[in-house]
Each structure stands twice: as C-alpha cells, then as structure tokens.
C-alpha positions in Angstrom: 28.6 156.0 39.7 27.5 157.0 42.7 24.0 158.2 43.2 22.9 161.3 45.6 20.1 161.2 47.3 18.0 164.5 49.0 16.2 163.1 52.2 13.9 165.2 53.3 10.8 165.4 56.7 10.4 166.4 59.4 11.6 163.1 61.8 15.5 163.5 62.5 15.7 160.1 63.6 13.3 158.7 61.1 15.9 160.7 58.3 19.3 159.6 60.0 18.3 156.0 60.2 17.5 156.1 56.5 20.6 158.2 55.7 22.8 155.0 57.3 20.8 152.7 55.5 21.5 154.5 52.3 24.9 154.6 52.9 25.8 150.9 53.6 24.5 150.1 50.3 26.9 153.3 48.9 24.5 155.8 48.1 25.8 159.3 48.5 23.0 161.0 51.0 21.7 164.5 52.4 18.9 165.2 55.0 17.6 168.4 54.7 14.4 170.5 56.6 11.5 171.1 54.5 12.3 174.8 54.7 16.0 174.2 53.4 15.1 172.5 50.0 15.4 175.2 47.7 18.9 176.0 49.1 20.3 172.1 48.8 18.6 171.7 45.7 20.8 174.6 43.9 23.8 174.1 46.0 24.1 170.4 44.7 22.9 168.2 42.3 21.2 164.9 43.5 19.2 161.7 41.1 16.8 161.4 43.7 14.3 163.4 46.3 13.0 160.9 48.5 9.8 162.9 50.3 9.2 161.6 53.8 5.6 159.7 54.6 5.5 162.6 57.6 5.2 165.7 55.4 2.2 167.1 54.7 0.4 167.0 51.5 1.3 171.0 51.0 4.7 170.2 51.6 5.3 167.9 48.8 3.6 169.5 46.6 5.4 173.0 47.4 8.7 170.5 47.2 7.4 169.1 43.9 7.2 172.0 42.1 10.7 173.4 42.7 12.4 170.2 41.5 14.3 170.3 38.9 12.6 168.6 35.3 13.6 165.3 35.3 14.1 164.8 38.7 13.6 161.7 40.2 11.0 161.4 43.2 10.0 158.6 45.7 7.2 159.7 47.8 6.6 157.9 50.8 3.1 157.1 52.1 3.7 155.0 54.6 6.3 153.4 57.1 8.2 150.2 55.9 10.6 147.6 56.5 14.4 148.8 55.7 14.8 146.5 52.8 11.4 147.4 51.3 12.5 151.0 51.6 16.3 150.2 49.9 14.3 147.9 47.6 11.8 151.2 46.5 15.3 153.2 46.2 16.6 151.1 43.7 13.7 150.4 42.1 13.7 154.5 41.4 16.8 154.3 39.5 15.9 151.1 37.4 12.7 153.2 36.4 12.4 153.6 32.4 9.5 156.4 33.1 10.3 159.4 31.5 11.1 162.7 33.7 8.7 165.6 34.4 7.1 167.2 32.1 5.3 170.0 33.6 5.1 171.1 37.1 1.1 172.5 36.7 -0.1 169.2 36.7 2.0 166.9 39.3 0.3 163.5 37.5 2.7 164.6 34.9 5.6 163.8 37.0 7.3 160.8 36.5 9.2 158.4 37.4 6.1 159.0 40.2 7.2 156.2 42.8 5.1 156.7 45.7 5.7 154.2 48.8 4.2 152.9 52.0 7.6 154.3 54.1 
C-alpha cells in the first residue's frame, strides 16, 4: 500500500525537496499552500499531514482543526537532516497512538509527532 502524504508551508523549495525525498522511498506526495488545505483535503484522501517548521503557530492550528478524525499529523519544529525527516515519516505510520479525538483541545490529537524539520 502506498501511503499519501499532504505537504504543506510556505517554502516551495523547502516542500519540493521533501516531496522528492518522499518519493524515492515510494510515498505518494502533494504540496499544497496553507490557503489550499481545505480544498486538497476533500478532493483526496491522504494518511498523513506533514505541517511545515515555517508555518505559523495560527496556521497549524487553523490546519489542525479541519483535519479529518484520525488523521495522522507530523508537525515540524525545526529543520533536519533528510534521513531524520524520512526516519520521523515512517515513524508516523508505525505509531500505535490512537487518532484524534476532539478537535477543541489539540493535546487530544494523536498520533501528535512533532519534529525538529
């Protein structure tokens, strides 16, 4: 099975170089603008939101709270390494957390993978 994967930030090169990394190790991926989430996320269905270390708090947080329950979300804090970053990516789909429960409370959230991308 091939997992998809919703990239999404601000940095078009930062997001294309990710995208290719994604891809060599066959994950199915989309960038998309902060602004264009809500669109993507009904048009197609993806395991994983991966929220760029250059949004703002705001952003993720309005991005969190459309996602659909259960969706899986890496938050990035910081920039890393390319395997750390394909290391954190697989790491979200090995995750045994449990999906979100509520969207009033993000702590709720989980699998909650932040990392330092």
């Amino acid at each position: 099975m091939v997992h998809r994967i919703l990239l999404t930030g601000i940095d078009d090169g930062l997001l294309t170089t990710r995208k290719a990394l994604l891809a060599l190790r066959g994950y199915d991926s989309l960038i998309v603008m902060p602004k264009d989430v809500d669109e993507k996320l009904q048009a197609a269905g993806f395991d994983l939101v991966i929220l760029s270390v250059m949004l703002t708090a705001n952003e993720k947080l309005r991005i969190r709270a459309r996602l659909p329950v259960g969706m899986r979300v890496l938050e990035l804090r910081t920039f890393v390494l390319p395997e750390q970053f394909l290391g954190m990516v697989a790491e979200a789909f090995e995750s045994d957390a449990q999906p979100c429960q509520a969207f009033e409370d993000i702590s709720l959230c989980a699998p909650r993978l932040t990392g330092n991308i």
